[in-house]
C-alpha positions as CSV (number, residue, x, y, z in Angstrom):
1,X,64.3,40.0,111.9
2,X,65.0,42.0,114.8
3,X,64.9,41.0,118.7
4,X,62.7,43.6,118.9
5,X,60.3,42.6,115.9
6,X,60.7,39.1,117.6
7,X,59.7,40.3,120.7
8,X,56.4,42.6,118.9
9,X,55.4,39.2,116.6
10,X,55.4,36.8,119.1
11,X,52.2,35.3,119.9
12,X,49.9,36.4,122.6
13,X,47.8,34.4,125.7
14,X,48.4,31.6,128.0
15,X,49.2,28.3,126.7
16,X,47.1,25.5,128.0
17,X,48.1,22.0,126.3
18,X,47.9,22.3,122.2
19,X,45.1,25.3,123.2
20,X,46.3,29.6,123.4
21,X,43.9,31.7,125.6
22,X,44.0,35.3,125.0
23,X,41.8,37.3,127.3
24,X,39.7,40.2,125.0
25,X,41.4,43.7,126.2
26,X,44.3,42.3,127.5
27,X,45.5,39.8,124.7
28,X,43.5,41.7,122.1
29,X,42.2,45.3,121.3
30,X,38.6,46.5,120.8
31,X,37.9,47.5,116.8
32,X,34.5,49.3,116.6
33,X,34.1,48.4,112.6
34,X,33.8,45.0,113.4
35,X,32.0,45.0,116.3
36,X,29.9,47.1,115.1
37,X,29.2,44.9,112.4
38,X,28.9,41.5,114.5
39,X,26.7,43.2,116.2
40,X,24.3,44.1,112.8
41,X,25.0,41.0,110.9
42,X,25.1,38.2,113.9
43,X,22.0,39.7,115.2
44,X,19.9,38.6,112.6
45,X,21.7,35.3,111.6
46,X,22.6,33.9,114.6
47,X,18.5,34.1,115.1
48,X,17.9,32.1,112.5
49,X,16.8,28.9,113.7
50,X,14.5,29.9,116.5
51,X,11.6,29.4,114.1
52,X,13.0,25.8,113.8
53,X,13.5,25.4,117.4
54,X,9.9,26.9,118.0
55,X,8.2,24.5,115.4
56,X,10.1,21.3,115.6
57,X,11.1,21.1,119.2
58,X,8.9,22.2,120.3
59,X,10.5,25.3,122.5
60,X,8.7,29.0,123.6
61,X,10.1,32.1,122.1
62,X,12.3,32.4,125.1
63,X,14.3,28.6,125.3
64,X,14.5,29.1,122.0
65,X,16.4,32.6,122.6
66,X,18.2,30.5,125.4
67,X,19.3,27.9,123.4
68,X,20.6,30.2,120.4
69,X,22.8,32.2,123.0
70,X,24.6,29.1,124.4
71,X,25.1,28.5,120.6
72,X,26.4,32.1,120.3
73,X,28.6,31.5,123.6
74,X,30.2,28.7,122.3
75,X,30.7,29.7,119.0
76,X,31.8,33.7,120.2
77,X,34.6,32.0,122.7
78,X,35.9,29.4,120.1
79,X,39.1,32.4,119.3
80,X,39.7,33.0,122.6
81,X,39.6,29.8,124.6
82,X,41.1,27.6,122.2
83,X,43.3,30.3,119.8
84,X,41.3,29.1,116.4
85,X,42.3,31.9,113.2
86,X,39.6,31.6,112.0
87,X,35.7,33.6,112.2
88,X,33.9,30.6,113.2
89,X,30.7,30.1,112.3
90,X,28.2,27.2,111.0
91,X,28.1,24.1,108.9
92,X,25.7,25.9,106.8
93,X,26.0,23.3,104.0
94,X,25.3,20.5,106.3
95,X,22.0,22.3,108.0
96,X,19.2,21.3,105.3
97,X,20.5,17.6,105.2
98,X,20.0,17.4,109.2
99,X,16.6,20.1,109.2
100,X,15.7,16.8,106.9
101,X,16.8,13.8,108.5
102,X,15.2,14.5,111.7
103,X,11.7,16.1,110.4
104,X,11.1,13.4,108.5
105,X,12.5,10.6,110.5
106,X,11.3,11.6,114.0
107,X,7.6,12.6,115.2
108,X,7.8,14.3,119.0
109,X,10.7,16.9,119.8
110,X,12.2,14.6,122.9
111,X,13.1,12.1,119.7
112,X,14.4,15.2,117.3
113,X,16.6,16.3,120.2
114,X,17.8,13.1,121.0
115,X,18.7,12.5,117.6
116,X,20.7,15.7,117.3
117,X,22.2,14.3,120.3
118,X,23.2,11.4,118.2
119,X,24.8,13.3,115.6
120,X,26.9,15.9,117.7
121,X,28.1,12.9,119.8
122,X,29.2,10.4,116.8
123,X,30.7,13.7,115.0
124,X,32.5,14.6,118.0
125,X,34.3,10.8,118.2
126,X,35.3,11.4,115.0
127,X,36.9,14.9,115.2
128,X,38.7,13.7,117.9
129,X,39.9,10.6,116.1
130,X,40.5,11.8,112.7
131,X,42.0,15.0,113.9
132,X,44.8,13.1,116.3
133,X,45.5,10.2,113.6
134,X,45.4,12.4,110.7
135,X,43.0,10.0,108.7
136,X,40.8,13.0,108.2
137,X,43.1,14.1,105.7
138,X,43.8,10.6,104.1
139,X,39.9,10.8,103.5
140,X,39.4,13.7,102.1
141,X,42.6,12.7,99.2
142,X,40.7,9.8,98.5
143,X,37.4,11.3,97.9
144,X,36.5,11.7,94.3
145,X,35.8,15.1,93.3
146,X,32.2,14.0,92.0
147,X,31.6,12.8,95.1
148,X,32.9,15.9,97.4
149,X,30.4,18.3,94.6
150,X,27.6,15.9,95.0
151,X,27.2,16.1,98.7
152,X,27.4,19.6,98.5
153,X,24.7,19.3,95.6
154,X,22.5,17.5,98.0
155,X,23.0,20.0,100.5
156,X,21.7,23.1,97.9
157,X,18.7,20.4,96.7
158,X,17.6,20.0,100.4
159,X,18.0,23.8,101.1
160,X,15.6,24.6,98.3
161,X,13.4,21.8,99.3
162,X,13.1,23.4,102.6
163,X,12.6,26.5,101.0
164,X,9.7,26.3,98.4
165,X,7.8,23.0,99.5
166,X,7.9,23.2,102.9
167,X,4.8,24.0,104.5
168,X,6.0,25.9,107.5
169,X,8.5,27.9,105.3
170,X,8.3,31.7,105.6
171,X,7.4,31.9,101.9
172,X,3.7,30.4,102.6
173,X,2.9,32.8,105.4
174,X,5.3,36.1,104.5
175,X,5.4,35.6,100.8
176,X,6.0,39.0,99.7
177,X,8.9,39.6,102.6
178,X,10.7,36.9,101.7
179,X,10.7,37.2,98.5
180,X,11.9,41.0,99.0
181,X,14.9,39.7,101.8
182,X,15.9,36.7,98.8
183,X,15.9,38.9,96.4
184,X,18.0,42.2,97.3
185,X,20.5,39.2,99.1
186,X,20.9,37.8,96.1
187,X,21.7,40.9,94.2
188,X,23.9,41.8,96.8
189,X,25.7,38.5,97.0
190,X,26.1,37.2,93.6
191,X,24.7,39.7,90.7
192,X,27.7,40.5,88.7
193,X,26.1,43.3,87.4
194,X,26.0,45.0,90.6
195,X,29.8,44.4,91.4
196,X,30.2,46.9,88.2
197,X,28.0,49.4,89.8
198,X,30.0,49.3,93.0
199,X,32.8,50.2,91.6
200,X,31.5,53.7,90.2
201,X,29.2,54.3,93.3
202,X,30.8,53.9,96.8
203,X,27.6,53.9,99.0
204,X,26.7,50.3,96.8
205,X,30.0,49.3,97.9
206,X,28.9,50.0,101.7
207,X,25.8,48.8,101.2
208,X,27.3,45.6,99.4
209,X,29.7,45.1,102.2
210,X,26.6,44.5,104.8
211,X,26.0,41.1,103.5
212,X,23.0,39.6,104.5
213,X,22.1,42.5,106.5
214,X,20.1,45.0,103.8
215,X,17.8,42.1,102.5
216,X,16.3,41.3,105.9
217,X,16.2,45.4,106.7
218,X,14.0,45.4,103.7
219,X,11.8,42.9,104.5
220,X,11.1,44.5,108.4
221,X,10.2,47.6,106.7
222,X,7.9,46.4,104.0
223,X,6.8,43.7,106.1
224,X,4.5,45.8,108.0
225,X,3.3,47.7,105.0
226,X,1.4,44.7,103.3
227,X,0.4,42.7,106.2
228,X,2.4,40.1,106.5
229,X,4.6,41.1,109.4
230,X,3.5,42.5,113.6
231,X,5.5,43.8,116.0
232,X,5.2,43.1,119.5
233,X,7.9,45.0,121.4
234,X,8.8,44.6,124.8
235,X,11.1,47.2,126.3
236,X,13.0,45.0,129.5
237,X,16.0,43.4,130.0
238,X,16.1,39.7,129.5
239,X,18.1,37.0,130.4
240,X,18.4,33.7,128.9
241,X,16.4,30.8,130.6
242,X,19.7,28.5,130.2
243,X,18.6,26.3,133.4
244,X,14.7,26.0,132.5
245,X,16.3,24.9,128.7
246,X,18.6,22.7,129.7
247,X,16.0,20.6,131.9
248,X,14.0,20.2,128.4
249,X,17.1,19.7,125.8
250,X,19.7,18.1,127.2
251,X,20.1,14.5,127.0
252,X,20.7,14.0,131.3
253,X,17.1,15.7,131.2
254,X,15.1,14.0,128.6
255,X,17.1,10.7,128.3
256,X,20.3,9.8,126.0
257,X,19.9,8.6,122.3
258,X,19.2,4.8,121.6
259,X,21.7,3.0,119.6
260,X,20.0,3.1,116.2
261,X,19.9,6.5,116.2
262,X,23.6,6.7,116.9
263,X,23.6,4.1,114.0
264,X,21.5,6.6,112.1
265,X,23.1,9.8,112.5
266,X,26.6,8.3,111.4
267,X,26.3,8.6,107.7
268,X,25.4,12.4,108.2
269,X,28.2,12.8,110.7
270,X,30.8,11.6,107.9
271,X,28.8,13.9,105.2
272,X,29.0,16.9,107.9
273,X,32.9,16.4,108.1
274,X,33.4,16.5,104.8
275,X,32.4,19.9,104.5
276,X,34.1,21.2,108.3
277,X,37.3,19.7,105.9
278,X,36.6,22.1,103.3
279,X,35.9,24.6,105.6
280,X,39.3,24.6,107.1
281,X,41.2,24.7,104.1
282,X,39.2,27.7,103.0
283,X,40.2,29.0,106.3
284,X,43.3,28.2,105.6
285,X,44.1,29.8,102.4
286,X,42.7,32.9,102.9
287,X,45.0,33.7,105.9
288,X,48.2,32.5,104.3
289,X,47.1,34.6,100.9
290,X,47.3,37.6,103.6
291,X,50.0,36.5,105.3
292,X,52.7,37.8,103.6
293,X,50.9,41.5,104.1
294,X,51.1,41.1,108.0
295,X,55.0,39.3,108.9
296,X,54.1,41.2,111.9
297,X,51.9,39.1,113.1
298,X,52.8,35.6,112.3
299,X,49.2,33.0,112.3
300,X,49.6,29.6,113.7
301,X,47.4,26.7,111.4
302,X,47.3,23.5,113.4
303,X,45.0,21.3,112.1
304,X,45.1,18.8,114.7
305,X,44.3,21.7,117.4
306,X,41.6,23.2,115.1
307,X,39.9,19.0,115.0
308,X,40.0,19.0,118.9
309,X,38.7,22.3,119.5
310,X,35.8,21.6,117.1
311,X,35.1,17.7,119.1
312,X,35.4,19.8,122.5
313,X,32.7,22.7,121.3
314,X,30.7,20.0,119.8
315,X,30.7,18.1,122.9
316,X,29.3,20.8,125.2
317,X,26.5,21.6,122.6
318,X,25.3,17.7,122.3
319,X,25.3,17.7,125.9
320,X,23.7,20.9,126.8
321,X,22.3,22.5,123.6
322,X,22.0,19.9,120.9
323,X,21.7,21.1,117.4
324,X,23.9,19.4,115.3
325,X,25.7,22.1,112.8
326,X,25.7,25.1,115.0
327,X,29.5,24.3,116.1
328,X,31.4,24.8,113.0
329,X,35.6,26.1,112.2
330,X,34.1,28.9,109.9
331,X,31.7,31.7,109.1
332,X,33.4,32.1,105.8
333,X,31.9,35.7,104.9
334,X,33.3,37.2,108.0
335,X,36.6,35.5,107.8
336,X,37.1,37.5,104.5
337,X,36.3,40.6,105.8
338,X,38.1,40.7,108.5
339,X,41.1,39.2,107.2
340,X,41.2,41.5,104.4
341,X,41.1,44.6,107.0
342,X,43.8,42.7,109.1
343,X,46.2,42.6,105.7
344,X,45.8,46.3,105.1
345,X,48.2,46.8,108.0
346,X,48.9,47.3,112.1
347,X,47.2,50.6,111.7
348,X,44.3,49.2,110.5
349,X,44.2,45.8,113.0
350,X,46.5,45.7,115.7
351,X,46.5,41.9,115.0
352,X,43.4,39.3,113.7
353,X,42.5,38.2,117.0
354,X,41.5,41.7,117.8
355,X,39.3,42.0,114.9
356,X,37.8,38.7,115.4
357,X,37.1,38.9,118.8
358,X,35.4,42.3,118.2
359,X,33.4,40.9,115.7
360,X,32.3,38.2,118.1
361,X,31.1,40.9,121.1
362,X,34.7,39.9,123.0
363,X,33.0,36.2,123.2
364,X,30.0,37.3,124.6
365,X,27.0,37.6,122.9
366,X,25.2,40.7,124.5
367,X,22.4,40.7,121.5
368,X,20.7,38.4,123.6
369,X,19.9,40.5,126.8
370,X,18.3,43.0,124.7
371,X,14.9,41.8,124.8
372,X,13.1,45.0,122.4
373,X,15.4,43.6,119.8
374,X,14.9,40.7,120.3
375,X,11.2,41.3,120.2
376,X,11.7,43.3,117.2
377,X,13.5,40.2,115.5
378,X,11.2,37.7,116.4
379,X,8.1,38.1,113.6
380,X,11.2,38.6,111.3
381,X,13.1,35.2,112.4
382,X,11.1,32.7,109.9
383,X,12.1,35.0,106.7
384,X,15.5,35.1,108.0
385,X,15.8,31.2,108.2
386,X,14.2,31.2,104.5
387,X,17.3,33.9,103.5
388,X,19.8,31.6,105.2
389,X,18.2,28.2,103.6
390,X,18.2,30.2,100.3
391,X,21.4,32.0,100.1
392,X,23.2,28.1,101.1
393,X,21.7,26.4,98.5
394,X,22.4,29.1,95.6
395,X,26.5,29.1,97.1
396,X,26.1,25.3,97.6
397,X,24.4,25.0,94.0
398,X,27.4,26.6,92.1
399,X,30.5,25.4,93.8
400,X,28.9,21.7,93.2
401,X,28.7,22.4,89.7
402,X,32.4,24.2,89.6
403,X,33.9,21.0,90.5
404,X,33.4,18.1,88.5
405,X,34.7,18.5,84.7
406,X,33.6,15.6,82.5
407,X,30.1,15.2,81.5
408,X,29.8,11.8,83.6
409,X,31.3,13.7,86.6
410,X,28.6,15.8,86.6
411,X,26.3,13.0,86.5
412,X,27.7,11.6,89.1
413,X,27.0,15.0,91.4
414,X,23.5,15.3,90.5
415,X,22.4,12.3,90.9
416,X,24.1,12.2,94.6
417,X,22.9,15.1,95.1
418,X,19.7,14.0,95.0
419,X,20.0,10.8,96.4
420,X,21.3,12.4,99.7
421,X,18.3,14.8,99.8
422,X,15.1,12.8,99.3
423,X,16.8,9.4,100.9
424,X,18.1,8.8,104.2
425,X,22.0,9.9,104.5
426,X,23.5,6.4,104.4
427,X,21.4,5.3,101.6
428,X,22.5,9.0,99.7
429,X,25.6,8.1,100.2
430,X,25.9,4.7,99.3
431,X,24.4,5.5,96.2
432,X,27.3,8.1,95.7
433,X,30.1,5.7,96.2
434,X,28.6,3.5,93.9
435,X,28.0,5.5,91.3
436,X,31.9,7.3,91.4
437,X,33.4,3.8,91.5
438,X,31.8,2.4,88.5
439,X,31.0,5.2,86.3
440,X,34.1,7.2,87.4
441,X,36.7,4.6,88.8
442,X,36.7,6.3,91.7
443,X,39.0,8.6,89.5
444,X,39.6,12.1,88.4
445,X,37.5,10.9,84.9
446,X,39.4,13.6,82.8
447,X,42.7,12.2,83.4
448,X,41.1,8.8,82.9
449,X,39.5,9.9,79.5
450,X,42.9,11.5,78.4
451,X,44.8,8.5,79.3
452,X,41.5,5.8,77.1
453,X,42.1,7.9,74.2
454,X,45.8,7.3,73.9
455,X,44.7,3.6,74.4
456,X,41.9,3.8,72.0
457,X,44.6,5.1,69.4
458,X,47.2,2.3,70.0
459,X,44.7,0.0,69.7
460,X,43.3,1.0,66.8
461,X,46.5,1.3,65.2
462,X,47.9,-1.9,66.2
463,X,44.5,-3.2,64.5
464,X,45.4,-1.2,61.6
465,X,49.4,-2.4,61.2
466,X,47.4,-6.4,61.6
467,X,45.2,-5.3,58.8
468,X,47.7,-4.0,56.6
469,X,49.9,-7.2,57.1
470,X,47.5,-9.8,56.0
């Protein structure tokens, strides 16, 4: 490589301890396909959970709006503060197990956000220690595959649960809407029918490409059309209470979790790293697949900086917005699409911290001053929580069943799975690790059946050669 191609790949931004800062239009370049969709796609999922906030905590429209944008904040700056790869995003697997645990275990909002409180704090300890020891990764060797598919099976059951026997789901008050939005997503998403048809038609490849954006455009416009869906649009500026919310979220406000609900939320925190782990080496291998497209533009993977950066984003939220899964390594969707434009070459992306940081409005997330947008989102927000419960728990649903490969394996999964959903997260558990070490060993259990029926043979033989000798 040439001094000069040294000079070109070298990374960009200020170093600040194991952390690279790269300030948007100095350190990176504006690329209007991805902002333009971040804007279109982030819109309508990073909205998701004001419905939830609304019903559960007990929020108006506006704290709720608040309280999403300093989720947006901290997730939009995560690239450029810190210098993570990766489009971060959620722990979308690990959202219906919490939506759960505090419903169902706590009666008044002050409690539900306290126990959020819990969980954030307790997951950020262990980011912070599992990241700097590297334990995190001696765990997730250990863990049997059963049990790594059956917390992600209890993840889909609970998302499903959410979906079609909650009361306050979207599908008992916009049934027709939702049904429209889960539908044409799904189709989208997963019908393997469809990917033939994009291949012969490009707009169904463009239209395919939006993701989750086309269901939830469907459902506003027929929304209207049979009744289920008002808009009230109010054509101002807006911005975010932040002050007024944080007098009624954060902990100094409304007190700081007791010790049994730190006690509580640790089982889930454990569950919720498990799948951040999986996350990052997702993350991981779909850069260095690219990698070899772009030398160009060498990606640094630190783990150890990606486990701090995630205990330092988590720690702000607990203290200021608490809502445990919001502050995740990975958006996996986006990642793919933007990594996959970054591979096609400098003409195409300047570098992938350009094209994420575009995607993430340069780390500010202006959707949220725009209040006739917002206005115009807001009757839609419960069917776009159902989509997003829905949509996790079908992708949840088959990569649990993709892992395990022996009929007791899958056993095992299912009937964690649903342990973890209908009982409290250390009982769910518990009832995993039992079950993988005595039905499984702990084991991969088609190795372990491979290596009984040589044993099975020689026994049987050696019984054999004793028969034959007396």
């Amino acid at each position: 490589m040439t001094a000069e191609t040294q000079r070109r790949a070298a990374p960009a931004g200020w170093q600040w301890g194991p952390f690279t800062f790269r300030l948007p239009f100095y350190h990176s370049r504006l690329h209007w396909p991805e902002l333009l969709q971040g804007i279109a796609l982030a819109s309508a999922t990073g909205l998701a959970l004001v419905p939830f906030m609304m019903n559960y905590f007990g929020l108006s429209f506006e704290q709720a709006i608040a309280m999403s944008f300093m989720h947006g904040f901290l997730i939009g700056i995560a690239p450029i503060v810190f210098g993570e790869p990766y489009a971060p995003g959620w722990l979308t697997p690990a959202l219906p197990l919490v939506l759960a645990f505090v419903i169902t275990g706590y009666d008044t909002p002050t409690e539900r956000l306290q126990a959020m409180t819990a969980m954030t704090m307790v997951f950020t300890v262990m980011l912070a220690v599992l990241g700097a020891t590297g334990l995190g990764r001696k765990l997730m060797e250990w863990l049997p595959a059963a049990l790594k598919a059956g917390i992600i099976m209890g993840a889909a059951i609970a998302a499903f649960q959410r979906v079609f026997l909650d009361g306050d789901s979207s599908l008992a008050d916009q049934p027709i809407s939702t049904v429209v939005a889960c539908g044409v997503a799904l189709v989208l998403l997963f019908s393997i029918p469809f990917r033939f048809l994009k291949l012969r038609a490009r707009p169904l490849m463009l239209i395919g490409g939006l993701g989750l954006l086309p269901g939830f455009l469907a459902a506003a416009a027929i929304g209207p059309l049979v009744g289920e869906v008002e808009y009230n649009i109010r054509w101002e500026l807006f911005v975010p209470p932040v002050v007024d919310t944080w007098q009624v979220v954060s902990p100094f406000a409304i007190g700081w979790p007791s010790w049994e609900m730190y006690l509580a939320a640790a089982p889930l925190a454990l569950i919720t790293y498990i799948i951040l782990f999986g996350d990052l080496v997702t993350g991981n291998e779909i850069i260095e697949d690219a990698q070899s497209d772009r030398p160009d533009d060498p990606i640094d993977i630190n783990t150890t900086r990606s486990h701090l950066s995630l205990a330092i984003r988590n720690f702000f939220m607990g203290i200021g917005a608490p809502l445990f899964t919001t502050q995740g390594p990975l958006w996996a969707g986006v990642h793919v699409v933007v990594v996959q434009r970054w591979r096609q070459g400098r003409r195409t992306m300047s570098d992938l911290f350009s094209g994420i940081h575009s995607y993430y409005f340069m780390g500010i997330p202006f959707i949220y001053f725009v209040l006739p947008l917002l206005t115009a989102l807001e009757p839609l927000m419960g069917i776009a929580l159902s989509l997003t419960l829905l949509l996790t728990g079908f992708a949840c649903a088959y990569v649990a069943m993709a892992i395990p490969r022996h009929p007791v394996e899958r056993g095992v999964t299912l009937l964690t799975g649903v342990s973890l959903a209908f009982f409290e997260p250390w009982q769910g558990l518990l009832v995993g690790v039992i079950a993988a070490v005595f039905l499984i060993g702990g084991r991969d259990a088609v190795v372990m059946e491979k290596q009984l029926a040589e044993q099975e043979k020689t026994y049987h033989r050696s019984r054999d050669d004793a028969h034959d000798h007396e």
